[in-house]
C-alpha positions, 0 to 999 in steps of 0.5 A: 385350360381348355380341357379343365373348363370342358371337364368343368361343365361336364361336371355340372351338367352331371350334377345337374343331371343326377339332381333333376332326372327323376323329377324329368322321369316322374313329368314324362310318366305323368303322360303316359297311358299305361299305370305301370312304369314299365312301359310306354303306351302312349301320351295321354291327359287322363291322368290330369282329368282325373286329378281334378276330379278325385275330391280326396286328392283335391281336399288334401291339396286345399290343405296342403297349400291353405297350411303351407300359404298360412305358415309361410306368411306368419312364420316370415312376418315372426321371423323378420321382426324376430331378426330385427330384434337380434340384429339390436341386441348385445353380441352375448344375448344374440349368440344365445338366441342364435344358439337356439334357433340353430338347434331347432333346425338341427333337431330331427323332424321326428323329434320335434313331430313327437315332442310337439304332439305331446305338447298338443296332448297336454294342452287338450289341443284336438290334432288337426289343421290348426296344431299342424299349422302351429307346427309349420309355423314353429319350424319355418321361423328360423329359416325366415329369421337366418335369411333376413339376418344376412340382409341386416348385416348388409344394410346401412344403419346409418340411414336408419338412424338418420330417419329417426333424427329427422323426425320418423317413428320406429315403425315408420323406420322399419316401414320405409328404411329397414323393409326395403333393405332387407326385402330380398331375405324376407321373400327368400324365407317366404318361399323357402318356408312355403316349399318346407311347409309343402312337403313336409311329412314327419311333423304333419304326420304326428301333428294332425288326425282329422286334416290329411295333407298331400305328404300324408296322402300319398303316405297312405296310397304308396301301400297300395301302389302309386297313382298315376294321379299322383304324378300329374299333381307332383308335375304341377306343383313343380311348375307351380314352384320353379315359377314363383322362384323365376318370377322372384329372381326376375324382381330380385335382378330388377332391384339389383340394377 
């Protein structure tokens, strides 16, 4: 048994090792002095001064967080109403819809960056930031909508409906009952929709020509190498995202208790 649990947690910590090395790898080398990755010539900061003072790399990241904060909310505020919606439906129309939205996440990105490219062209959209936002918000939604739906089967109905008996509104059901309930699924989707939309590349790319976002920025400067710049910015926004995801597990274990 003691040679099984050993074996165990070598296991994970190789796992965990493959997973995260290269990220490890990419924040040690944004201090490094030299541009090559070939070696080490010591630690520096200029690479993170030098971030803050690139306008095109700052322009973008104002695009990629101003998109990627836009679409989350509005892709979680569709998708839970979305999965309140279903969860009241009949077992036949909510396979259906369930069917569907399985399909768009299963659909592949260059499928859907073309189709919907075609759509905008249709419409006389002129491609930018407002289409490439559309097209965030249209894949995040089933994300959000299958991380509340769990949620919602969890949760007591029998409390609902007695809000409503003693006088309560729908709304005022949902407001006080349902959200609650469900709170733990609507800030998964939140932020499982804010990181998609961060580093999304194959749908922006098709869906914009006047915003570039950093996916696309960096699509376009790996032709002529890497930046070091890059690896700062990369390095912060994983910071960034590791802590929002500790500060949201740290609430989800307050309400738990």
């Amino acid at each position: 048994m003691k040679t099984r649990r050993i074996f165990r947690r070598l296991y994970v910590f190789a796992v965990l090792l493959f997973l995260y090395m290269p990220i490890l790898t990419l924040i040690v080398y944004s201090f490094n002095a030299s541009k090559s990755r070939a070696r080490w010539d010591g630690f520096t900061l200029k690479w993170y001064i030098a971030l803050f003072q690139n306008e095109e790399i700052l322009r973008a990241l104002y695009v990629t967080l101003g998109c990627a904060a836009l679409a989350a909310v509005i892709a979680t505020v569709i998708g839970t109403l979305g999965a309140v919606g279903l969860f009241s439906m009949k077992q036949g129309p909510r396979s259906l819809f369930l069917g569907m939205a399985n399909l768009s996440m299963l659909t592949p990105d260059i499928v859907v960056g073309v189709s919907m490219m075609i759509l905008f062209l249709f419409a006389r959209m002129p491609l930018g930031f407002w289409t490439m936002l559309l097209a965030h918000v249209t894949f995040n939604v089933p994300y959000v909508l299958f991380s509340v739906l769990p949620k919602l089967k969890q949760m007591n109905t029998n409390a609902y409906e007695a809000a409503l008996d003693l006088g309560a509104t729908p709304w005022q059901g949902l407001r006080r009952i349902v959200l609650p309930e469900i709170m733990p699924g609507v800030i998964s989707g939140l932020i499982l929709s804010f990181t998609l939309s961060l580093d999304d590349f194959v749908i922006s790319f098709f869906t914009t020509s006047s915003a570039q976002n950093l996916s696309i920025l960096i699509y376009s400067m790996a032709r002529l190498g890497i930046n070091p710049t890059i690896n700062a910015l990369s390095t912060l926004l994983f910071l960034a995202v590791m802590l929002l995801l500790l500060l949201v597990n740290r609430r989800s274990n307050i309400l738990e208790r």
